[in-house]
N, C-alpha and C positions, 0 to 999 in steps of 0.2 A: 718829461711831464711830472710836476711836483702832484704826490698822493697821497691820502690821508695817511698811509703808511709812512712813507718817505719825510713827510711834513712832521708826523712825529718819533721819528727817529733822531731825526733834524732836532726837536727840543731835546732829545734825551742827550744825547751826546754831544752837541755842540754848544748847548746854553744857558749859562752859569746863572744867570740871574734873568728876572722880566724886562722882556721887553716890549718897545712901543711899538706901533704899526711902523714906522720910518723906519726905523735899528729894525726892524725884521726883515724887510724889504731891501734893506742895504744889505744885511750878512745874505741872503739869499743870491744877491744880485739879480734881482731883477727886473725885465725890460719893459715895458709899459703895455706893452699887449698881455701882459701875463700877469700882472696886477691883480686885472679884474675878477680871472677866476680865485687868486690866491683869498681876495677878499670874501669869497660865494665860500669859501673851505674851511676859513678862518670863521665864518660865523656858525657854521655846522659844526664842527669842533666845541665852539664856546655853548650852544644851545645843546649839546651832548655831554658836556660835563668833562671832557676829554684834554680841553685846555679852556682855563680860567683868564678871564678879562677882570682885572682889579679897579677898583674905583677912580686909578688914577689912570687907568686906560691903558695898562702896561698888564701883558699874556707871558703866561708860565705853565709850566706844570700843577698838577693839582697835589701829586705827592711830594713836591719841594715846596708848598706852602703849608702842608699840615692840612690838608685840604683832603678829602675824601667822598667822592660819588656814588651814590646807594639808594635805595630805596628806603622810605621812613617805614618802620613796624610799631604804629601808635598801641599805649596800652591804656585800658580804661580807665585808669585811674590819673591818665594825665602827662607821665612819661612815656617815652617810647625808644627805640633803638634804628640806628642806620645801618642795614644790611650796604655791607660794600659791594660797588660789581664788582670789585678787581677775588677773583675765587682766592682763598686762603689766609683773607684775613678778620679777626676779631671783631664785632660787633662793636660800634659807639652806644655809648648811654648819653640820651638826650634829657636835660629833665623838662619839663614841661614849659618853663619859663624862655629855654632856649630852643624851641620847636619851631619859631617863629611864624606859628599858625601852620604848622606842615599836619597835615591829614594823613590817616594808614594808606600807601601804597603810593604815594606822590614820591617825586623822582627828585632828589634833594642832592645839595653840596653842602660838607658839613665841615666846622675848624677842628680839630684836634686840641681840645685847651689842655686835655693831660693825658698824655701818652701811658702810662703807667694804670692809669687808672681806665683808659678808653671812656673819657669824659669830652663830650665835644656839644658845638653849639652850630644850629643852621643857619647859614647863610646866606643859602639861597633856594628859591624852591624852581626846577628846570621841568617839571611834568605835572601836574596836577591830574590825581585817579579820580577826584567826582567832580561831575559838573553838574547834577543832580543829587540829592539829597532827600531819603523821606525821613519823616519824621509827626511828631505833633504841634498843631497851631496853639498856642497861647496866647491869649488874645486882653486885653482892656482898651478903655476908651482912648488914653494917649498911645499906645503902644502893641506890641506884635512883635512874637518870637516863635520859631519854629526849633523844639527840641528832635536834635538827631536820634534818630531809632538806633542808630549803632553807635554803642556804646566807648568805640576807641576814637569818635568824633567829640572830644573835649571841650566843646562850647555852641551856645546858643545861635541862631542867624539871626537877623534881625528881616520883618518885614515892614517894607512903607506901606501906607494906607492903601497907595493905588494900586500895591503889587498882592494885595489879598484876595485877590479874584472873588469867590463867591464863598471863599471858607468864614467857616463859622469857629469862637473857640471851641478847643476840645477835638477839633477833625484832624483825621490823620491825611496828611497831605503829602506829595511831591514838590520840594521846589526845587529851580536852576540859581546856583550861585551866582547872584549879580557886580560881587567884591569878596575877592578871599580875605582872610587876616592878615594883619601885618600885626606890630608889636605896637603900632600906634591906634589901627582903627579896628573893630570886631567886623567881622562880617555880616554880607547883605544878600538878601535873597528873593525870589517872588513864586509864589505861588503858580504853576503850571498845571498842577491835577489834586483833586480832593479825592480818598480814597476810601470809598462807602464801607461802614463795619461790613466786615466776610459773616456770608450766611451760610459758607461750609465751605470744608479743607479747599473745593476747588477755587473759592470765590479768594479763596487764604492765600493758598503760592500764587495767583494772579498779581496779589498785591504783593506777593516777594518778587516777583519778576519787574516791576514798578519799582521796589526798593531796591532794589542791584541795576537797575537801569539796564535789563539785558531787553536785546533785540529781539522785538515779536514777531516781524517779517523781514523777507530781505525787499532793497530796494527792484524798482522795476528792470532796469539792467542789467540785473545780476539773476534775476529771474527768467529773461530776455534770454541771456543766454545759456543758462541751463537747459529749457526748453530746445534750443537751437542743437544744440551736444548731440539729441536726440535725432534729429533729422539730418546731421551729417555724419554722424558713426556708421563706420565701415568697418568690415570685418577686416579678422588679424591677416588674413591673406593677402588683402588688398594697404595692406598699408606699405608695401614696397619699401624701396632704400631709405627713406625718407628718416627713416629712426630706425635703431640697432635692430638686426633680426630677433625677433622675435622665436622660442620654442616653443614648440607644438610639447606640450606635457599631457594632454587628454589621454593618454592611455596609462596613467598614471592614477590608482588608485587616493581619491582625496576626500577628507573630510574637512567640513568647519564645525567648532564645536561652540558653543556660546548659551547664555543663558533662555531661556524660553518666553521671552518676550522680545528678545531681540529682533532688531529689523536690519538692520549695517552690520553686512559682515566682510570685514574688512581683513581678517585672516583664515587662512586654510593650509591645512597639512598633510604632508605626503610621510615614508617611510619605507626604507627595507635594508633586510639584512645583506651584507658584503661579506670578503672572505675575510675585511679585517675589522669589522664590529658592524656598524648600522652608517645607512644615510638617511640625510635628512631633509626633509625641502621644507621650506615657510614660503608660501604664497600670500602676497599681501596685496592687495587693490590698489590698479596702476591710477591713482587718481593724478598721479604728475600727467598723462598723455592725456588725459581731458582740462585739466585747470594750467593753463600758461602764466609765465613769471606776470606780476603787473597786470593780467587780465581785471575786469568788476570780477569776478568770481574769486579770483586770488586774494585781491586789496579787502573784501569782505571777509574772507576765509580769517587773513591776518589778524583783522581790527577784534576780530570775534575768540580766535586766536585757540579754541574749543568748543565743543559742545558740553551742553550743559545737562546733568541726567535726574533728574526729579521720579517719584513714584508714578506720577499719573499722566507724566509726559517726557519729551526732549526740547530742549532749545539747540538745535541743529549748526556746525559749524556749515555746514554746505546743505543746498537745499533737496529736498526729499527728491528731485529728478537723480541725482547725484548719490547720495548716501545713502537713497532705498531700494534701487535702482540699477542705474545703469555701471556705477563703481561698487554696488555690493554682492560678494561671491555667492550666488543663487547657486542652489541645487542643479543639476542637470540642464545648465546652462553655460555654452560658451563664454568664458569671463575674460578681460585681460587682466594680467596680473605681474606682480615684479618680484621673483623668486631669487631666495637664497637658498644655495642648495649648498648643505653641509657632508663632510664625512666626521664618523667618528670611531676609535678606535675600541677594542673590548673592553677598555677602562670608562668610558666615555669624554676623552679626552678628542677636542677637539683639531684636527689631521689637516684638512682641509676646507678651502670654501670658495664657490662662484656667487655668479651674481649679474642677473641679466632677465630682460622683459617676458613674458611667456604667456603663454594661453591656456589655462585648464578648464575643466570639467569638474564640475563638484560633486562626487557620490553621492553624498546624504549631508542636511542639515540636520546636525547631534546637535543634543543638550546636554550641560555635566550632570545633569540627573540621569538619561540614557547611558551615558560613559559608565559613571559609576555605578549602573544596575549590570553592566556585562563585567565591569572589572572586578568591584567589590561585590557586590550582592550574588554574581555569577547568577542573576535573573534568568531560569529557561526563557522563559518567553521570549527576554528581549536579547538575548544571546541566539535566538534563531532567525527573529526579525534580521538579523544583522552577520547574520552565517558570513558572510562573502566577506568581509568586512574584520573580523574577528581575529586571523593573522596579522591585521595591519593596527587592532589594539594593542594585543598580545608586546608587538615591539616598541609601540609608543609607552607600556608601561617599561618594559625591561630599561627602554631609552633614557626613560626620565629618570629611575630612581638613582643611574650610575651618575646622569647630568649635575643633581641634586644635591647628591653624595659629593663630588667634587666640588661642586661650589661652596657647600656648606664647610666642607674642610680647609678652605682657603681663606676663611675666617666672615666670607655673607651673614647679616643678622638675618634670621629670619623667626621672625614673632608672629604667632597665629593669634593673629589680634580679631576678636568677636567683633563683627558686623552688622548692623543691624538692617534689619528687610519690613517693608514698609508694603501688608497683605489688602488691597481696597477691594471693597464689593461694588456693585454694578452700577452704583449714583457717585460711588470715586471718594465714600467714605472711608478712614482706618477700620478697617475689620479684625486687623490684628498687627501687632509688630512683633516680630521675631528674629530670634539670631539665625544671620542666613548662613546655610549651609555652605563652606569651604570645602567642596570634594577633592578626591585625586585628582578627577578631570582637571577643576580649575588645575592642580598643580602642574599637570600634562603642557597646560598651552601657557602658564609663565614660564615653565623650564624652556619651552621650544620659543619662546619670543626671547627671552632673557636673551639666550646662546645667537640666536638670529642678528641682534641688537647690538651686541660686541662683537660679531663678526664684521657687521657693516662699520662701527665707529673704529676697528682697528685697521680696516684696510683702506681707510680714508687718512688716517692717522698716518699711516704706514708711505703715505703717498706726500704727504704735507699739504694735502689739499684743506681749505678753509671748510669749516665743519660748524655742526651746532651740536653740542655735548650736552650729555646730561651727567649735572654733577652733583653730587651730593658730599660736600664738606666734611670735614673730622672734627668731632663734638669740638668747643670750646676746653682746654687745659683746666680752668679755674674749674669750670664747672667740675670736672672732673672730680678735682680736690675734695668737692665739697661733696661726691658721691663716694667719695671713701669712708671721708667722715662720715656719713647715714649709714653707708654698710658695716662699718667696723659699731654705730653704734645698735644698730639694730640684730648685732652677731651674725650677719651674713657672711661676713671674711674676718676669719679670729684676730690676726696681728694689721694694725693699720700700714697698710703700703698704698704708694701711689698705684692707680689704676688709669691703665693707657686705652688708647681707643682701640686695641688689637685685644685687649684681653674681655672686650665684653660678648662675640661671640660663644670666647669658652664657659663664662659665667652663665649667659642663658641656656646651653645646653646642664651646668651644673644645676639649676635652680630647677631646671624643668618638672614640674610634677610635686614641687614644694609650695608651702603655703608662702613662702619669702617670694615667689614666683611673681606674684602681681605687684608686690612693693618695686622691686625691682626695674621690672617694664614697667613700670610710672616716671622710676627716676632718667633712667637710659631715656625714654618721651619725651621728657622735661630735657632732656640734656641735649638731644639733635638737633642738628640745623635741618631747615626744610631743602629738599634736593629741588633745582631749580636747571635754567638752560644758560647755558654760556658758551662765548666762542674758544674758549679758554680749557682745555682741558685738564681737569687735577683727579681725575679718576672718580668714583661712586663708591663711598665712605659702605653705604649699606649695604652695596654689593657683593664688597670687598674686589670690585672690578676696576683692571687701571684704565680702560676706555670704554665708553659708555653713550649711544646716541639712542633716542627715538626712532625708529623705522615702521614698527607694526601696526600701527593704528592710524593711516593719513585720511581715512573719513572723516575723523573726530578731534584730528591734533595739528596741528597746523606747522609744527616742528618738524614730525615725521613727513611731513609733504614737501619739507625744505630739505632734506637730507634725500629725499627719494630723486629731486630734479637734479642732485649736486652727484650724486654715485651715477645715474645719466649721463650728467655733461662728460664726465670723466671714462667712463664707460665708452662714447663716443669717440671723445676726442684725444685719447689717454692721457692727454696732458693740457692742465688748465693755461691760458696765457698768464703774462704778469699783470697786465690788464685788466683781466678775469677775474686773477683771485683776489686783486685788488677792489674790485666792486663789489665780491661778495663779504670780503673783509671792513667794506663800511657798511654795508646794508644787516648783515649777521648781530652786532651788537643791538642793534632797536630792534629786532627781532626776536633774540633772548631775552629781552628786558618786557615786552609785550608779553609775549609768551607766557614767561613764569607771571606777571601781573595779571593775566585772567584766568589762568590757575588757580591762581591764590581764591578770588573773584569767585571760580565757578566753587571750589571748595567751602566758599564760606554759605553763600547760597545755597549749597545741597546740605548743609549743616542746619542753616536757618529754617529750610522746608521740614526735616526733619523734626525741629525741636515742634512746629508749628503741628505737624501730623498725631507728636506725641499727647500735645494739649488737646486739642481735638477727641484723640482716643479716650482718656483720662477724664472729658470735664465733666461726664456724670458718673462718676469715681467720687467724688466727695463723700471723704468717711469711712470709706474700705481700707483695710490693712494689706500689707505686702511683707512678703518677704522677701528679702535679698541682701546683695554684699554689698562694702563700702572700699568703692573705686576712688575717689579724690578725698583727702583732709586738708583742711585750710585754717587760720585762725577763724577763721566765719562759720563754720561748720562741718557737716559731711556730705557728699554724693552717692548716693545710694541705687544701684543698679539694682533692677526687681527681678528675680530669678521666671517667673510666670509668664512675663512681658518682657521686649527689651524696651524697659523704658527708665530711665532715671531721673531721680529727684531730689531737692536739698534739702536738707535738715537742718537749722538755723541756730548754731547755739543757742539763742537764748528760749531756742524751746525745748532745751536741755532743761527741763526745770529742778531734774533733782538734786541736783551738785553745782559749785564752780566750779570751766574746764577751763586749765589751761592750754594754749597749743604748746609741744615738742618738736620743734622742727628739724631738729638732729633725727629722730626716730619718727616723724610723720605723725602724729599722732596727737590724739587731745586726751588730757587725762582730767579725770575728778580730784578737785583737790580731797574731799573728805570722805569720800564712799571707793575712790580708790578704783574705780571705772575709767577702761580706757578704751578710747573708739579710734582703731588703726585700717589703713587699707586691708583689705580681700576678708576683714569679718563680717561674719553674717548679723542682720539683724533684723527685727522684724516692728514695721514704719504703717504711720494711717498717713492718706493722701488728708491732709488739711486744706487745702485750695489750691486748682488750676487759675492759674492767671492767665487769662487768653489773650490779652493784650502782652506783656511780658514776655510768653510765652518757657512759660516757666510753671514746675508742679511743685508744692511747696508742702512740707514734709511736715508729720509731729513722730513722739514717738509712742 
C-alpha cells in the first residue's frame, strides 16, 4: 500500500528531476485499480505544500525547486517574512511587491531568489487565515473601500454598491472576502455586519471577538453531545476492560492550585518523600475518554485549536458541560484523570516515570495567592486553615527549587517578564491595571508541568511513536551578530565576540539586577523565534529541553488532547501499526500548522483587548502626568511604561520639541543633537497623557 510516507520517500530518493502524472505512474508501476487512490494522495500532497505541481504539470519536491512552505508573518509597513514548516531553517524576506497579496498567517509557497540573502518571492498562496476582515467603510458616490483595522493587512478591499448592506461612510464594519489579491486584481469584499461605536470596554472586546472572527457559540451537534457525556458517564468502576485499568489514587493526598477566578482545572498535584528524594504525580483531566478522534466535539475542538482568555470572559475551546464541569478537577469530587507519576532523586534529577489513566480526589481548590501566604508569608491563619495539607507544601517547595535549580543550569532562559492584570468593577469597567503578581506558587506548578511535559515527549520519542512537539527554534545567527554589536556598543560585553545561542542564559543571569538588564531582554525578544508545534522534533531553544510536548492543559489546548489520545493508543496496544502511525503521520502536520496559527490568533486578540481596556482606563486621563520607564526606542519615538499603572504609551519624536533627536541604533537609543539629551531603554521619565485615541487604541504621549 503506497503512503504519504512511502510516496515521499519515493521522491526523495528515487527522483532526479519532475515529473508528469504518466512518468510517475510508470516508475511506480502501477495497476489501474491503484491509480485512483494514488491520484486522491497526489492531490493532498500538492494542497499541503509537501509536493509541488509546476505550471507545466510536472511534481517535485519543494526543496529541489528552491521552493519553501511556511506560513507568511506580514509586517505593517508592507513586507513580511515566510516562517518555514520544515523546524531549523532561516526565515525568507518577502518584500512587499513579492507577497503576491499573501495576508499575516496564510499558508504560502515561496521561491528562494537569493539564497545568501534569504530573499524570496510567493508563489502561491495554499491556506488563506481570514475570510472575514474588520475594518472601516470609506465610502463616495462612485466608489467603497473598507480599510483593515489590522495594520500587517497591506491594502484596501474594495466594496460593490450591492455588497454595502446598510453601512454608512465612517462605520466600522465586518466584511467576508469576496476575491483575494492577486498581482493583477485588488481585492473584493461585502459588507456582513456593521459594528456600532462601543459604549463600554464590554460593548469593546465584543467587537474584538467580531474582529478576530472567533466563535461565539458552538454549533448544535457539538452542543448535542456534550450534554449527552452527561447522561452516559459511568463511574471509574464501571468502565471495565474496555480501556486500560484505570488507578484508584483517592487516598492520595492532592491539590489543584490555579488562579482565583478560574473555572477549568485541568491540573492537579500529588507528592511525597522516598528513601531516594521525592515523588511526584501531575494529574491532568482525562478529556481523551470523553472527546473521541473525529467526534463534532473533537473537529470543533481543532478548528478552535484554544481557548481564548480575555479579562471579563473566555472564549472556550470545548463547551462549559466539558471544561467547567465534567473534565475539570473539582474539589472533593471523584474525577478521571491521566497521571504521570514521576520519581526524583535528592538532586532533583529526574529517576523515573509511568504513565496511565487514574481516578482522584481533589483535597482543596488553592490559589497561588493561598500557596504563597503558607510558603512565603508563613500566614498563621492560612497555614492552619490548611494544617493537613502543609507537609505536602513543605515538599512541593523543597521539590521545585532543586527542579529549577537544574533546569536553569542546563542553560533554560528564564525572564521574569512583568505581566499585566486587567482589575474590572461590577459593570466590567478598568478599575485598575496592574502588574500581576508571579509567586512561587505559580513557579510550583510550571516546574511540575515543565518536568511532567518532557517525560511524556521523551517516552514517546523514546518509542518512535509519531508525536506532536513543541519547538522552539535557536535565534537566527545574523541576528546574533548584530546583538553583539549593540552589546559591545552599549559596553555590556567589553571585547566584541561572537555571541551563540548557549551563552545567553549565562548573560541574563550576569545582567540580573543591572540597569543594562532590560536593554538586553529587549534585544534577546527582538531576537527569538516564536515556539510553535511540529511533528518534527529539534528540541525547545527556551527550555534548553532536547524533547518537548504539550500534555497538561487538554481543556484549553487542543495539542495536549492529541498527545494525550496518542500515549493511550500506545499505552494499550504497546505498539503502533505501520498503518497507524502512518495516518497519524499525515493528520499530525495540519494539526501543528492549525494549532500554532490560533495561537498566534488567540495571542493577538488578548493583546488587542488589552490595549482596548488600557484606552478605556486612560480616556479621562487627558492632561495628567506619569511617571515611568522607557521600554521600546524606535526612530519614531519612545514607549513608555507608567510605573503607577501598567499602562504604556508613545511619545512621538516630533513632540520632542526641544532638540533634533537622532536614532542610534547600534546603542538603541535617540540622542539630541544640541542639548546632548538622550532617551534609552529602562530610563525613567516623567510624560502628560496628551490624547487617548479610542479608535486606534493607542495613548499618545507629550512630555
Amino acid at each position: 500500500m503506497l503512503t504519504r510516507q512511502l510516496f515521499l520517500s519515493f521522491f526523495r530518493e528515487k527522483v532526479k528531476n519532475p515529473l508528469s502524472y504518466r512518468e510517475l505512474t510508470e516508475h511506480l508501476k502501477l495497476r489501474a485499480g491503484e491509480k485512483k487512490s494514488v491520484k486522491k494522495l497526489l492531490r493532498e500532497l500538492v494542497a499541503g505544500g509537501e509536493i509541488i505541481k509546476t505550471r507545466k504539470g510536472l511534481y517535485g519536491l519543494p526543496e529541489e525547486m528552491s521552493l519553501v512552505t511556511g506560513y507568511y508573518e506580514a509586517h505593517r509597513d508592507g513586507f513580511g517574512f515566510v516562517i518555514s514548516e520544515k523546524p531549523g531553517e532561516r526565515d525568507i524576506f518577502v518584500a512587499g511587491r513579492n507577497a503576491l497579496g499573501a495576508m499575516n498567517n496564510d499558508r504560502v509557497v515561496v521561491r528562494i531568489e537569493n539564497r545568501e540573502r534569504r530573499d524570496g518571492r510567493v508563489i502561491r498562496i495554499l491556506d488563506r487565515a481570514h475570510s472575514r476582515i474588520a475594518g472601516t467603510l470609506q465610502s463616495d458616490r462612485k466608489t467603497s473601500y473598507v480599510i483593515p483595522k489590522n495594520r500587517s493587512i497591506p491594502f484596501d478591499l474594495y466594496v460593490a454598491p450591492d455588497d454595502r448592506a446598510n453601512a454608512c461612510d465612517g462605520d466600522a464594519v465586518v466584511v467576508e472576502v469576496v476575491s483575494f489579491p492577486t498581482d493583477k486584481r485588488p481585492p473584493a469584499a461585502r459588507v456582513v455586519k456593521v459594528i456600532a461605536d462601543p459604549k463600554s470596554p464590554r460593548e469593546e472586546v465584543e467587537g474584538i471577538i467580531d474582529e478576530f472572527h472567533l466563535p461565539r457559540r458552538f454549533p448544535h451537534d457539538v452542543l448535542e453531545e456534550a450534554r449527552a457525556l452527561h447522561a452516559k458517564a459511568v463511574s471509574a468502576e464501571e468502565e471495565g476492560s474496555r480501556t486500560l485499568r484505570r488507578k484508584d489514587l483517592r487516598a492520595l493526598n492532592t491539590v489543584t492550585i490555579d488562579g482565583e477566578r478560574a473555572k477549568d482545572f485541568d491540573d492537579a498535584i500529588s507528592v511525597q518523600k522516598t528513601e531516594e528524594g521525592f515523588r511526584l504525580w501531575v494529574h491532568i483531566a482525562d478529556v481523551g475518554f470523553f472527546v473521541a478522534w473525529d467526534s463534532p466535539l473533537d473537529l470543533e475542538a481543532r478548528k478552535r485549536g484554544t481557548s481564548v482568555y480575555f479579562p471579563d470572559r473566555v472564549v472556550p475551546m470545548l463547551p462549559k458541560e466539558l471544561s467547567e464541569d465534567l473534565c475539570s478537577l473539582k474539589p472533593r469530587v471523584d474525577r478521571r484523570a491521566f497521571t504521570v507519576e514521576m520519581d526524583f532523586d535528592a538532586h532533583g534529577m529526574r529517576s523515573s516515570q509511568r504513565f496511565y489513566p487514574s481516578i482522584i480526589n481533589s483535597n482543596e481548590r488553592m490559589t497561588y495567592t493561598s500557596v504563597r501566604k503558607i510558603l512565603v508569608d508563613k500566614d498563621s491563619a492560612e497555614r492552619s486553615r490548611y494544617a493537613a495539607l502543609l507537609p505536602d507544601f513543605a515538599l512541593m517547595e523543597s521539590l521545585c527549587h532543586l527542579i529549577k535549580s537544574r533546569r536553569i543550569k542546563r542553560g533554560s532562559l528564564d525572564f521574569d517578564l512583568p505581566e499585566p492584570e486587567v482589575l474590572l468593577d461590577s459593570q466590567g469597567n478598568p478599575e485598575s491595571i496592574i502588574r500581576a503578581e508571579r509567586t512561587f506558587a505559580h513557579m510550583i506548578i510550571e516546574e511540575f508541568m515543565i518536568a511532567a511535559n518532557e517525560a511524556v515527549a521523551e517516552h514517546l520519542e523514546g518509542l518512535s511513536v509519531p508525536n506532536l512537539y513543541r519547538i522552539h527554534e535557536e535565534p537566527d545567527p545574523l541576528k546574533f551578530e548584530e546583538i553583539a554589536k549593540m552589546l559591545t556598543a552599549l559596553g555590556i560585553i567589553r571585547h566584541r565576540r561572537l555571541i551563540k545561542p548557549g551563552d545567553v542564559a549565562g548573560l541574563l543571569r550576569q545582567l540580573q539586577g543591572t540597569p543594562e538588564e532590560s536593554v538586553f531582554h529587549s534585544l534577546i525578544l527582538r531576537s527569538l523565534k516564536q515556539a510553535r508545534y511540529s511533528p518534527v522534533n529539534i528540541g525547545h531553544f527556551g527550555l534548553a529541553s532536547k524533547s518537548y510536548s504539550h500534555f497538561t492543559s487538554p481543556i484549553r489546548r487542543y495539542p495536549d488532547l492529541v498527545t494525550h489520545r496518542i500515549l493511550r493508543e500506545v499505552l494499550i496496544k504497546k505498539r503502533l501499526s505501520d498503518k497507524r502511525a502512518d495516518e497519524l503521520n499525515n493528520l499530525l502536520p495540519d494539526i501543528a500548522f492549525q494549532s500554532s496559527r490560533t495561537e498566534r490568533q488567540a495571542d493577538e486578540a488578548g493583546r488587542t483587548v488589552l490595549n482596548a481596556m488600557r484606552v478605556w482606563y486612560m480616556k479621562d486621563k487627558e492632561g495628567q502626568c506619569f511617571s515611568g520607564s522607557i521600554v521600546a526606542v524606535t526612530a519614531y519615538g519612545v514607549k513608555v511604561r507608567f510605573h503607577d499603572v501598567y499602562v504604556e504609551g508613545f511619545l512621538h519624536v516630533s513632540a520632542m520639541t526641544d532638540d533634533y533627536y537622532r536614532y542610534d541604533e547600534q546603542r538603541m537609543c535617540l540622542n539630541g543633537l544640541n542639548r546632548r539629551r538622550r532617551y534609552s531603554i529602562g530610563q525613567e521619565m516623567t510624560v502628560r497623557v496628551e490624547r487617548v485615541d479610542m479608535a486606534e487604541r493607542e495613548i499618545i504621549l507629550g512630555l
